[in-house]
VEXDREN-636643 format. One record per residue (C-alpha): x, y, z; residue in one letter; residue number from 1. Coordinates in pm, 1 decimal. Each point is the difference from the previous one (the first is absolute). Layout:
BEGIN
<r <X; Y; Z>; "A"; NUM>
...
//
This chain:
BEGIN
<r <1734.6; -363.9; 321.5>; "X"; 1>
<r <-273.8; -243.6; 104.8>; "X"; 2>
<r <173.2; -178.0; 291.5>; "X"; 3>
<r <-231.2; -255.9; 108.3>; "X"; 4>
<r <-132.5; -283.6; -179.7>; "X"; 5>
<r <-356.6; -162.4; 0.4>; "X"; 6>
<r <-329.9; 98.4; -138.0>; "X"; 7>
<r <-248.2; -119.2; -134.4>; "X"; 8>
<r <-309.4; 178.2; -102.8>; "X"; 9>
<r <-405.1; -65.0; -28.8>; "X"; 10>
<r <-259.0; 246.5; -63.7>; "X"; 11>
<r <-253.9; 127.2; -112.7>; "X"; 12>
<r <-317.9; 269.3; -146.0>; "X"; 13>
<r <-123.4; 199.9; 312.0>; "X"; 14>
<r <-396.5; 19.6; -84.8>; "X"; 15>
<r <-156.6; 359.9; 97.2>; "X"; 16>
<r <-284.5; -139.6; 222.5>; "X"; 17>
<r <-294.3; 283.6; -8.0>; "X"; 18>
<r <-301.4; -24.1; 218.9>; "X"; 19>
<r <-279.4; 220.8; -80.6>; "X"; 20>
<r <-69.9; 270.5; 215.3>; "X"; 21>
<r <-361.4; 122.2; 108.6>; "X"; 22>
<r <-136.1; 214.6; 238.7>; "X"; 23>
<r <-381.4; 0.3; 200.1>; "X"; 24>
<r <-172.2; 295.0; 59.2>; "X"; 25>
<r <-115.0; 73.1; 344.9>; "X"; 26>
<r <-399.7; 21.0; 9.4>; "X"; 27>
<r <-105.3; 403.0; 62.7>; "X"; 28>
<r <-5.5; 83.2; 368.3>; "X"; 29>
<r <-358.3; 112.4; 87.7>; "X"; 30>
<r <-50.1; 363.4; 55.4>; "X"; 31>
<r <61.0; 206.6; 291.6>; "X"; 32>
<r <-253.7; 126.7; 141.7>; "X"; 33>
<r <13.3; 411.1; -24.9>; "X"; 34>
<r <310.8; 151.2; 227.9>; "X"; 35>
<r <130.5; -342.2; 78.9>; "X"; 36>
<r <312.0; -18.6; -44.1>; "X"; 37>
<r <197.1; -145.8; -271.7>; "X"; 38>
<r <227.4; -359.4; 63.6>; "X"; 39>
<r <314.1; 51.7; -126.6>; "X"; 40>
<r <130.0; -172.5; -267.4>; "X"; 41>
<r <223.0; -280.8; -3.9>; "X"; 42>
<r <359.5; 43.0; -53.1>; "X"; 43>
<r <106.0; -187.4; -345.4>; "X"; 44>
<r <295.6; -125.8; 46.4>; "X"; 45>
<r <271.3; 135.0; -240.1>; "X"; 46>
<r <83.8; -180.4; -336.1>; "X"; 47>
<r <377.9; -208.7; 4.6>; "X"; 48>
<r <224.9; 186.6; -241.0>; "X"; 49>
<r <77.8; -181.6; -337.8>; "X"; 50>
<r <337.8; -71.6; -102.1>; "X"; 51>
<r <141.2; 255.6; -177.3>; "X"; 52>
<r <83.3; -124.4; -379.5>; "X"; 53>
<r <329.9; 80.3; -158.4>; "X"; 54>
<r <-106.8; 210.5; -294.9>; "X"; 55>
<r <330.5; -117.7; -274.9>; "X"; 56>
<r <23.7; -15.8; -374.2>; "X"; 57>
<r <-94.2; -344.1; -80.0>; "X"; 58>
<r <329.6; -252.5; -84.4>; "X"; 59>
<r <85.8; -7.5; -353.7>; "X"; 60>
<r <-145.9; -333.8; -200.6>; "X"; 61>
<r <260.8; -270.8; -100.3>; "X"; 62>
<r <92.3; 67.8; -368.9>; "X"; 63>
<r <-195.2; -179.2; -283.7>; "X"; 64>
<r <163.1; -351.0; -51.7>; "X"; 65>
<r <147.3; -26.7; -373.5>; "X"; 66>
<r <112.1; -382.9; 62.0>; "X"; 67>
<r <-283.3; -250.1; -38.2>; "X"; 68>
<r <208.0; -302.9; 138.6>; "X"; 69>
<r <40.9; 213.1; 367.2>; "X"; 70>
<r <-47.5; -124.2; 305.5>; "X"; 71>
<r <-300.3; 285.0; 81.1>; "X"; 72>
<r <-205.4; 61.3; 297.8>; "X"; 73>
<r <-196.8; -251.5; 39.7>; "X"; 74>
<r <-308.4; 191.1; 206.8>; "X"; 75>
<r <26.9; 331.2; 270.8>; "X"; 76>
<r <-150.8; 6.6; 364.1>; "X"; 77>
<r <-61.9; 266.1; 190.1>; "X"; 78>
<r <74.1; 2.5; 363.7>; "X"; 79>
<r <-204.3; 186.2; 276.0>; "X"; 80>
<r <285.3; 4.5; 226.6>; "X"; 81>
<r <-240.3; 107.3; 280.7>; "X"; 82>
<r <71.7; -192.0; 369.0>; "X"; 83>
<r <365.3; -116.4; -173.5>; "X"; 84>
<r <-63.4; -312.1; -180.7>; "X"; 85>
<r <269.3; -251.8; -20.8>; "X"; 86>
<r <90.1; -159.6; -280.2>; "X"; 87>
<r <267.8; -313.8; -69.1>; "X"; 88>
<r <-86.1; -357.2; 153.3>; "X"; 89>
<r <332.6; 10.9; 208.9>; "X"; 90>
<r <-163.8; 215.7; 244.0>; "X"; 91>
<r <-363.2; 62.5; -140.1>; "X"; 92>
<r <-214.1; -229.0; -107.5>; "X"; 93>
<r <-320.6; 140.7; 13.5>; "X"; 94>
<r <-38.8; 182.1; -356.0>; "X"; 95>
<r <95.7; -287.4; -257.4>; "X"; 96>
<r <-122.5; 184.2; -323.4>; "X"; 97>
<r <251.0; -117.5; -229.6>; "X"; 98>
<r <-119.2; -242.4; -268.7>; "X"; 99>
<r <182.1; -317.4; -133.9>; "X"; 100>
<r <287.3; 139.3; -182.2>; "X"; 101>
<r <6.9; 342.6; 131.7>; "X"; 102>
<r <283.7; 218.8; 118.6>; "X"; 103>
<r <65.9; 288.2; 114.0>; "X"; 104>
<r <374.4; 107.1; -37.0>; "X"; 105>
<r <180.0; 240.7; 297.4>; "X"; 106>
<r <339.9; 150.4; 49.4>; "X"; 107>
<r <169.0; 87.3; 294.5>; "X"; 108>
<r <263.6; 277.6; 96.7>; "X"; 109>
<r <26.2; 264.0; -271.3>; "X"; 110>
<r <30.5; 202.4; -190.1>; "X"; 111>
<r <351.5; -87.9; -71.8>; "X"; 112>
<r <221.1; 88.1; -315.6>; "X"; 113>
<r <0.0; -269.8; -273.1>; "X"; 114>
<r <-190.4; -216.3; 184.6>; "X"; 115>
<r <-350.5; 133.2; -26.7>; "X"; 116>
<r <31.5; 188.9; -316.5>; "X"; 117>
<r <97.8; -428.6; -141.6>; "X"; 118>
<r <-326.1; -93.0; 205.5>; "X"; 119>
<r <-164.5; 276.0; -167.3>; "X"; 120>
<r <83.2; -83.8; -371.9>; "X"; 121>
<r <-84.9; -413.8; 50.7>; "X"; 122>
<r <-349.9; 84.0; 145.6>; "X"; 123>
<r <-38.8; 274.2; -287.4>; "X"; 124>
<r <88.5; -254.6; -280.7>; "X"; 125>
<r <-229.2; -201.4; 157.3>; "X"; 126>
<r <-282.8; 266.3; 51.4>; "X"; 127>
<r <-26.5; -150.2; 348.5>; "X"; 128>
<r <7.1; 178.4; 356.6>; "X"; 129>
<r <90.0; -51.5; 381.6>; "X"; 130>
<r <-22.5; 137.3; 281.8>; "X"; 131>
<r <336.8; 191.5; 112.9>; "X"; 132>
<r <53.5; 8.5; 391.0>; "X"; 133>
<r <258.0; 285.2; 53.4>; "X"; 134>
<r <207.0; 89.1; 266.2>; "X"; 135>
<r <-32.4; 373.6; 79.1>; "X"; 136>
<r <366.2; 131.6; -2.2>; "X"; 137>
<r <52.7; -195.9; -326.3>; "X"; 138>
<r <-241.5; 197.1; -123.4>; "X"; 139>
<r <151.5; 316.9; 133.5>; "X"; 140>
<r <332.4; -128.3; -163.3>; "X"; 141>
<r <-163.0; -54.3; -365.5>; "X"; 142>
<r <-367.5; 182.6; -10.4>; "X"; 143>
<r <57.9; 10.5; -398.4>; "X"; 144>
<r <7.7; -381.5; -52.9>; "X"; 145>
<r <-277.2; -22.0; 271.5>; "X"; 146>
<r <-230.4; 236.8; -250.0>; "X"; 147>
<r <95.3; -247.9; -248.4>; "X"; 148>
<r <-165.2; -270.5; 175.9>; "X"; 149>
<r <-284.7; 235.4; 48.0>; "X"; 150>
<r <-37.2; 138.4; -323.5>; "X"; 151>
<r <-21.4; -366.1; -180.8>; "X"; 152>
<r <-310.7; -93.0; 211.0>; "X"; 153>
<r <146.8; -228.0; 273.0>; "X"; 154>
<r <-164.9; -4.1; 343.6>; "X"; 155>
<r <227.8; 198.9; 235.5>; "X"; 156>
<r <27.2; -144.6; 374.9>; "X"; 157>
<r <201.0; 69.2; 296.7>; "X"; 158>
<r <273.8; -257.1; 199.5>; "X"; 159>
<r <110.4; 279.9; 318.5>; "X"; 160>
<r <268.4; 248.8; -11.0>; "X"; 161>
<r <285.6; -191.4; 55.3>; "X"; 162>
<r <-76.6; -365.8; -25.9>; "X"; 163>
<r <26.6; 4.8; 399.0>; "X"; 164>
<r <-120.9; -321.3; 117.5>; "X"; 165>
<r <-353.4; 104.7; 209.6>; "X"; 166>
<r <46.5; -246.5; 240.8>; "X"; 167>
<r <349.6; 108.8; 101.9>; "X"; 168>
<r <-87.1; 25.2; 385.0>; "X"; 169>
<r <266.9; 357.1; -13.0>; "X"; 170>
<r <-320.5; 145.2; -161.5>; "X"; 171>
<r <-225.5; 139.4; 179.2>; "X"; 172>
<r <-353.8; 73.9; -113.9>; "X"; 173>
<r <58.7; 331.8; -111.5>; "X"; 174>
<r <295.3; -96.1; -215.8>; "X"; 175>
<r <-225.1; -279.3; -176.8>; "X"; 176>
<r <-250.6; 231.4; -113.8>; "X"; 177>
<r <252.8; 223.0; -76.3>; "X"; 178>
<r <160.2; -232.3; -270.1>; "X"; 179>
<r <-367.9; -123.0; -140.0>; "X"; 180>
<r <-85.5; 344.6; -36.0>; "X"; 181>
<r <339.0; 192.1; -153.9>; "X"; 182>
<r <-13.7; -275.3; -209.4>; "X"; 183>
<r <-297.2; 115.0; -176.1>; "X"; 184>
<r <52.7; 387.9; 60.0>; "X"; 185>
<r <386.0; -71.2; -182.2>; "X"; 186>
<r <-203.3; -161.3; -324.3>; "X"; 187>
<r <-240.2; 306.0; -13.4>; "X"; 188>
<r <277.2; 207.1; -3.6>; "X"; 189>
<r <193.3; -209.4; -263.7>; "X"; 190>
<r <-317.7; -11.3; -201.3>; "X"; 191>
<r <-42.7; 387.5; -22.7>; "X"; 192>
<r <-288.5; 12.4; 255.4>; "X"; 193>
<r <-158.8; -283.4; -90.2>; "X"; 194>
<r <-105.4; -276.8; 236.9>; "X"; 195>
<r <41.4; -356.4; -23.3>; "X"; 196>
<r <-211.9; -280.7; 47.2>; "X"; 197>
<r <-121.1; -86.5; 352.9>; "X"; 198>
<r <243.4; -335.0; -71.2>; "X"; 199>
<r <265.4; -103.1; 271.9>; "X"; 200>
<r <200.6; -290.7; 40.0>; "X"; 201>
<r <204.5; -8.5; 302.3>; "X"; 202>
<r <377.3; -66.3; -31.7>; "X"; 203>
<r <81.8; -396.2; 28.5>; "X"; 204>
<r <-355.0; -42.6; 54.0>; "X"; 205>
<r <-12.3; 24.0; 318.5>; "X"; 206>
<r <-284.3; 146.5; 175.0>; "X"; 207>
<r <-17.3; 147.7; 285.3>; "X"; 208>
<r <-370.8; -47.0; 181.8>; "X"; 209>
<r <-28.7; 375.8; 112.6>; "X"; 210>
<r <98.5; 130.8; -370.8>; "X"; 211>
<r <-254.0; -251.4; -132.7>; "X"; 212>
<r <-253.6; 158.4; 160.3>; "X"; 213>
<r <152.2; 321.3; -49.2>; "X"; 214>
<r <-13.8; -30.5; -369.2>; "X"; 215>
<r <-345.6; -107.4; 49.3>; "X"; 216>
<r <-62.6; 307.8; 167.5>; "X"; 217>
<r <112.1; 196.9; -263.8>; "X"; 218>
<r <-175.3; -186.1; -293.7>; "X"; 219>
<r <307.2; -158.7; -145.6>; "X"; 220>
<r <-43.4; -332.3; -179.1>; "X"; 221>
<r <332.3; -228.7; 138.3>; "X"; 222>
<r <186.8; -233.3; -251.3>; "X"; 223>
<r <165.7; -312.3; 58.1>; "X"; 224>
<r <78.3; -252.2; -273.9>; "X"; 225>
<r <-110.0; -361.3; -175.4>; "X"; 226>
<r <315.9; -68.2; -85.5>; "X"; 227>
<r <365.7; 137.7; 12.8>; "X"; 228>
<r <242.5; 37.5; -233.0>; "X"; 229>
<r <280.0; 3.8; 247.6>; "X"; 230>
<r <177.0; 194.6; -312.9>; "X"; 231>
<r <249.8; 243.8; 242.5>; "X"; 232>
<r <149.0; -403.7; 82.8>; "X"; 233>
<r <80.3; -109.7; -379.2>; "X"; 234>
<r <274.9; -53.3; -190.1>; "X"; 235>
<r <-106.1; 67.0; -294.0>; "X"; 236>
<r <-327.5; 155.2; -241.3>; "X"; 237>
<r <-66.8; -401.0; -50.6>; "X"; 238>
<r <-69.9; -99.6; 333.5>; "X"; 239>
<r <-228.6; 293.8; 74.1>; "X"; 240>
<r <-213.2; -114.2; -302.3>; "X"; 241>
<r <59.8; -429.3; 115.3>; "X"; 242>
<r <-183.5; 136.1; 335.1>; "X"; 243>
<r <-255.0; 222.5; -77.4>; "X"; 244>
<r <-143.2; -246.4; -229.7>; "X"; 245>
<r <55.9; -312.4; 209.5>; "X"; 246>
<r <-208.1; 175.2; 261.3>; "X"; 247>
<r <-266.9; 127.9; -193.2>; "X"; 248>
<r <-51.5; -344.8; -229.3>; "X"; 249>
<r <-31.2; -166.2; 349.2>; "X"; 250>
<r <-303.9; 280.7; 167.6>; "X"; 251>
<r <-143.2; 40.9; -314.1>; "X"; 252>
<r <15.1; 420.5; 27.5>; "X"; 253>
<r <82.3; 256.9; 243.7>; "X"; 254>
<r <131.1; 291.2; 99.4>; "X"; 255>
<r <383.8; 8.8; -83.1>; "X"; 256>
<r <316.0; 176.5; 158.6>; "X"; 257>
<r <303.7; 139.3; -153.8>; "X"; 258>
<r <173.4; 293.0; 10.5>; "X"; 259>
<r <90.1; 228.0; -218.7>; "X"; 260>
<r <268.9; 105.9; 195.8>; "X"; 261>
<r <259.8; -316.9; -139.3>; "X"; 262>
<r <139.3; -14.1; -313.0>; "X"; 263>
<r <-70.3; -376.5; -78.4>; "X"; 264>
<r <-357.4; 65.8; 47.5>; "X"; 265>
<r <47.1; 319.9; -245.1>; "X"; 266>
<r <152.9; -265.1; -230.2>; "X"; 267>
<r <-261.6; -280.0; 123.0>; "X"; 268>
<r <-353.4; 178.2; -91.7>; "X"; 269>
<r <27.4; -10.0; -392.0>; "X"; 270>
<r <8.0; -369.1; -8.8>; "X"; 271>
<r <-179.8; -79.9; 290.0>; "X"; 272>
<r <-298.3; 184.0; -156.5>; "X"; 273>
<r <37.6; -218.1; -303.0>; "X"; 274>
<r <-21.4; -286.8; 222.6>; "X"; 275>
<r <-332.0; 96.9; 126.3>; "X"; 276>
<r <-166.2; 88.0; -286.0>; "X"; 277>
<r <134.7; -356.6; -117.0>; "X"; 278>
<r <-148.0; -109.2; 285.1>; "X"; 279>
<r <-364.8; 99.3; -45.9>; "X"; 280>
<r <57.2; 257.7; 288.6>; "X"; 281>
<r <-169.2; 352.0; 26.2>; "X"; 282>
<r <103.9; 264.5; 160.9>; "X"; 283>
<r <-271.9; 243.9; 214.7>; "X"; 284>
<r <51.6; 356.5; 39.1>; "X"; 285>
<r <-99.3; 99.8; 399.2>; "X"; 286>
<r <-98.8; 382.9; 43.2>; "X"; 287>
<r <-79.0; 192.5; 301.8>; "X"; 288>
<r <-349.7; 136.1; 13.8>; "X"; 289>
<r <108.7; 309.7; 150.5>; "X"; 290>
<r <397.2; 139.9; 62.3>; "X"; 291>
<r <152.9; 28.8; 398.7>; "X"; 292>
<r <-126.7; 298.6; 167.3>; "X"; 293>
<r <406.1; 93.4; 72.6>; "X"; 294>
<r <55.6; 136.1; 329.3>; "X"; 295>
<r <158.7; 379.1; -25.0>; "X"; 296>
<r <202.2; -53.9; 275.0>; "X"; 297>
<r <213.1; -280.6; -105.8>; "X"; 298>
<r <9.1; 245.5; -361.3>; "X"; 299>
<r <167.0; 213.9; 237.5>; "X"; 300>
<r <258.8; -235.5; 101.2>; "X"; 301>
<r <93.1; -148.0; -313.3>; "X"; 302>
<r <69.5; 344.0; -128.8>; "X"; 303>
<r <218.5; 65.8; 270.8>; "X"; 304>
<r <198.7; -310.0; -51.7>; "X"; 305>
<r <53.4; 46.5; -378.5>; "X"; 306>
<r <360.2; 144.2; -41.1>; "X"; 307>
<r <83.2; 370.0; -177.6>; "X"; 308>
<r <-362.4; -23.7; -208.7>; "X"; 309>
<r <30.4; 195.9; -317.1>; "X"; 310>
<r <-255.3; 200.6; -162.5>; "X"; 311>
<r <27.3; -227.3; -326.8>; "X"; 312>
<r <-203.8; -253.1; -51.2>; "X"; 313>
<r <163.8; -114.9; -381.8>; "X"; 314>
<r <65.9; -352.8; -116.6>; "X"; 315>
<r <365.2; -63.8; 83.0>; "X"; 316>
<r <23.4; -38.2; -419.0>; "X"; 317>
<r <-89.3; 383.9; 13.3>; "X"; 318>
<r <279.7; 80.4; 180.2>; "X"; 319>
<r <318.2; -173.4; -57.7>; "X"; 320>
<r <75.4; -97.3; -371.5>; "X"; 321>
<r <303.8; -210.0; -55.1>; "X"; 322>
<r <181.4; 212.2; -300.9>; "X"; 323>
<r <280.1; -276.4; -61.2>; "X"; 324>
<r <84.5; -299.6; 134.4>; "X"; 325>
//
């Protein structure tokens, strides 16, 4: 589904800067003399709202690992996504905070059937995580495989509505924002009313200056990439696995993008995760500090785009159960 090609990713830990705040006390104003009268007081200028948090259950925890030869999680970073950091050395290369022989591991395009659960079950086996950058109307296509991803402790991004390229010139500024932000409002409704992560990666990476600072705006951290697996171009599981490693023996770590949305990466991940852990790699876990603050408007919108919605909300399993074959 990922059309373009190219990325390549650098990033890294957004510090929480705090300065310390203090306050002087005007020296008393001498007396008035009897039936002067009294100076008024100075206006104080009103307070600036604080962000409003989004109050959610916290995400489930991976499962306990049972096999001590996994690949693991190597260490977990929080991200204060405030101002929209960037992260992946093909466009940012201001927050290097990966180590020698760290990686962090991201998928592109789903949820999509077989693909994602096979993602799934390799980075289970290997009690490891990523970072899943869905597009919204997969999610409104498969919300049960996207609370999958969800409920096994993987960080939960965002990758626009459609996969519309946001520097198509037919868009106008309206229509940009509008696939950044149904992107995220289709998740929340996938997820059951849960947000994501404030994490976006823009489709082909290719970014748009005015969405850049749009994001920024909105306090959503921006991925590129360190290195690409250029998996939706290979032949074969093999050559997905040939690449990734290539690239990653040559920088030495990064941030690394696949997509769950092909099946030779589905068939790739099990043995590519072998290869890393053969490698001396380590994979780091990135979460958000806070969730988006979804806009209700564009919650609005995606409902009205979903087709006949049904009151259910079962597994698929729950529903239709194959009684021969």
């Amino acid at each position: 589904m990922r059309i373009a090609a190219g990325i390549i990713f650098a990033g890294t830990v957004s510090l929480l800067t705090s300065s310390a705040a203090w306050s002087q006390t005007p020296p008393a104003a001498k007396s008035a003399a009897p039936g002067a009268p009294q100076a008024a007081a100075a206006p104080q200028a009103a307070p600036a709202p604080a962000p409003v948090a989004v109050k959610q259950p916290p995400q489930p925890a991976r499962a306990a690992c049972t096999n001590p030869n996994a690949l693991g999680v190597g260490r977990t970073v929080e991200i204060d996504t405030t101002g929209g950091p960037g992260f992946g050395f093909e466009h940012f290369k201001t927050l290097d905070f990966l180590r020698d022989k760290e990686v962090v591991l991201t998928f592109d395009d789903g949820p999509w059937p077989v693909n994602t659960p096979a993602v799934l079950k390799a980075l289970a086996e290997e009690c490891t995580t990523g970072i899943f950058f869905t597009i919204g109307k997969h999610a409104t296509y498969y919300p049960e495989i996207l609370k999958q991803v969800y409920a096994a402790g993987h960080t939960v991004g965002t990758h626009t509505w459609s996969h519309q390229a946001l520097v198509n010139k037919k868009l106008n500024e309206e229509q940009r924002k509008e696939e950044i932000e149904k992107g995220f409002a289709a998740v929340k409704w996938a997820l059951g009313g849960v947000s994501p992560a404030p994490f976006f990666r823009f489709p082909a990476l290719q970014h748009p200056p005015e969405m850049v600072t749009y994001l920024g705006e909105r306090n959503i951290a921006m991925f590129s990439c360190d290195l690409d697996s250029f998996d939706f171009k290979a032949r074969n599981a093999q050559q997905v696995i040939d690449t990734v490693m290539r690239k990653v023996d040559k920088l030495g770590k990064g941030i690394i993008l696949m997509h769950d949305f092909h099946k030779h990466t589905g068939e790739a991940v099990p043995e590519l995760l072998k290869r890393l852990k053969a490698g001396g790699y380590k994979v780091v876990a990135m979460r958000a500090k806070e969730p988006v603050q979804v806009i209700a408007k564009y919650e609005e919108e995606v409902i009205k785009d979903l087709k006949l919605p049904t009151v259910s909300s079962r597994p698929v399993s729950s529903v239709v159960t194959t009684v021969s074959e």
